[in-house]
MARFI-330157 format. One record per residue: residue in three letters; x, y, z of N, C-alpha, C in turn. Coordinates in steps of 0.05 Angstrom, whole numbers, m for minus. Example, Ala and Ser with C-alpha at 12.3 -4.5 7.8 and 13.67 -1.06 7.14 Angstrom:
<atoms>
aa	n_east	n_north	n_up	ca_east	ca_north	ca_up	c_east	c_north	c_up
ALA	264	m114	156	246	m90	156	264	m66	156
SER	257	m45	142	273	m21	143	258	1	157
</atoms>
This chain:
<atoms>
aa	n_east	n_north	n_up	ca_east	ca_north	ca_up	c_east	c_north	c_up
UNK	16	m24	0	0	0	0	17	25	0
UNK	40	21	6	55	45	12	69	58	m17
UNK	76	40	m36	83	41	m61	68	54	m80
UNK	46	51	m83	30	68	m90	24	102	m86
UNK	37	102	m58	23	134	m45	57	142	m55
UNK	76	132	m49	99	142	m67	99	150	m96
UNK	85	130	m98	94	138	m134	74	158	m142
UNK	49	158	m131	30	185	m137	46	215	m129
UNK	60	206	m110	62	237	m98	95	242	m108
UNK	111	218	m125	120	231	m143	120	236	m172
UNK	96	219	m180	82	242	m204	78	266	m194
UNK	59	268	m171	52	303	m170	76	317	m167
UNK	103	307	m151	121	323	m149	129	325	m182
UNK	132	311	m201	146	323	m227	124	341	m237
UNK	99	334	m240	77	359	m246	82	383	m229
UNK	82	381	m206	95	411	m204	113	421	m216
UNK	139	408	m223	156	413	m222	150	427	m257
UNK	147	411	m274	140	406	m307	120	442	m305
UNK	100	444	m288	84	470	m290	106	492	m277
UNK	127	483	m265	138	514	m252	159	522	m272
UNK	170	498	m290	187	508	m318	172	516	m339
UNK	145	514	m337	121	519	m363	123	552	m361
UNK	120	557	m322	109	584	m319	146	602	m323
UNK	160	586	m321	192	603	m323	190	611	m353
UNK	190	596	m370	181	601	m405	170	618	m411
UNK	146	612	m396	121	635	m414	137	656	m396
UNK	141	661	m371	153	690	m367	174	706	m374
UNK	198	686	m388	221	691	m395	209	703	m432
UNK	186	690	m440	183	696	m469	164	728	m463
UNK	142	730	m446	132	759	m437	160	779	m437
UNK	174	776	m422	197	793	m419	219	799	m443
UNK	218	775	m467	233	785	m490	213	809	m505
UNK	183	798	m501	170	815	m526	170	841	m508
UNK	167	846	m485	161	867	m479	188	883	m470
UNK	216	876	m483	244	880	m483	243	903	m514
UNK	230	877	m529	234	880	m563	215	908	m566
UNK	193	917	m549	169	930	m553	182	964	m536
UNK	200	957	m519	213	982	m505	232	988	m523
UNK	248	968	m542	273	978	m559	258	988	m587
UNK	229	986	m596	228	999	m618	216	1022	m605
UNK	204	1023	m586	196	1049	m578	220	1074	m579
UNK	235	1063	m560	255	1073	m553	274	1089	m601
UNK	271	1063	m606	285	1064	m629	267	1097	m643
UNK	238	1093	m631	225	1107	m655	218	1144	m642
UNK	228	1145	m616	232	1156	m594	249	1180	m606
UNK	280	1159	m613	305	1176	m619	307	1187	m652
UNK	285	1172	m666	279	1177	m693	268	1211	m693
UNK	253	1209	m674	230	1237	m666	253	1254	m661
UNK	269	1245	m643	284	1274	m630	306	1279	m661
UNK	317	1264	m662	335	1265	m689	321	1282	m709
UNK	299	1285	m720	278	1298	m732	278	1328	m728
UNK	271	1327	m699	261	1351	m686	295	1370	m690
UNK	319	1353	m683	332	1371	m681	351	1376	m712
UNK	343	1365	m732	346	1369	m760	333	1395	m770
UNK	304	1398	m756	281	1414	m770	290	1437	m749
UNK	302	1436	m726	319	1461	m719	341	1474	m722
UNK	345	1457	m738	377	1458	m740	373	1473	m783
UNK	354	1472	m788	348	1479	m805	336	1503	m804
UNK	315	1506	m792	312	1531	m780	328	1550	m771
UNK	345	1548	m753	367	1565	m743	387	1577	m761
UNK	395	1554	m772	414	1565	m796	409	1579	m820
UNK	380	1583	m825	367	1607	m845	360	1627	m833
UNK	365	1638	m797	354	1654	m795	381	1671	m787
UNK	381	1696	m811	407	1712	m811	410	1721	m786
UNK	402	1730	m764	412	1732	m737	428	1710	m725
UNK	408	1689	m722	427	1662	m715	452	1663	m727
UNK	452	1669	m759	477	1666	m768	494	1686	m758
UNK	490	1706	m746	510	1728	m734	515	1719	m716
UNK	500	1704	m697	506	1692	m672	530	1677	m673
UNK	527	1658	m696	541	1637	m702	568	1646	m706
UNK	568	1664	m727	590	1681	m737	602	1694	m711
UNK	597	1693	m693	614	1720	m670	606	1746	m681
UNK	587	1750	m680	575	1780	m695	562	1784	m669
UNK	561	1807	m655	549	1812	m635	542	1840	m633
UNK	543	1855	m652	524	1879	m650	502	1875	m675
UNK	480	1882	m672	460	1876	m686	436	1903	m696
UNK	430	1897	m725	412	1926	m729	394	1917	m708
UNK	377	1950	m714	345	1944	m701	324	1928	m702
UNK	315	1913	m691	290	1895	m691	273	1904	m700
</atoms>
């Protein structure tokens, strides 16, 4: 009788065991996509700022004051 309650209770011990590497998987695969989901953000983040500071950097440099600035020009006509 005793053979029996062993061997049940070590099936259940490998079923635990088999469900706590199921739940390590599925959490280790949550944490790639939501790795992969912060690096395009991030990727599309630095796309924006890169943008932003092209379209200023374009800006600035057409506006002939800036360009005096730029130049070391520091007296300026009237506004």
């Amino acid at each position: 009788m005793r053979q029996p309650v062993k061997l049940i209770f070590f099936f259940m011990l490998i079923l635990i065991l088999l469900a706590g590497i199921f739940e390590i998987e599925t959490l280790k695969q949550d944490i790639s996509t939501e790795n992969a989901q912060i690096a395009n953000e991030t990727s599309e983040q630095l796309e924006y700022i890169k943008n932003l500071q092209a379209e200023s950097d374009r800006i600035l440099t057409g506006d002939p004051d800036v360009q005096d600035l730029l130049d070391e020009k520091t007296h300026f006509q009237g506004l």
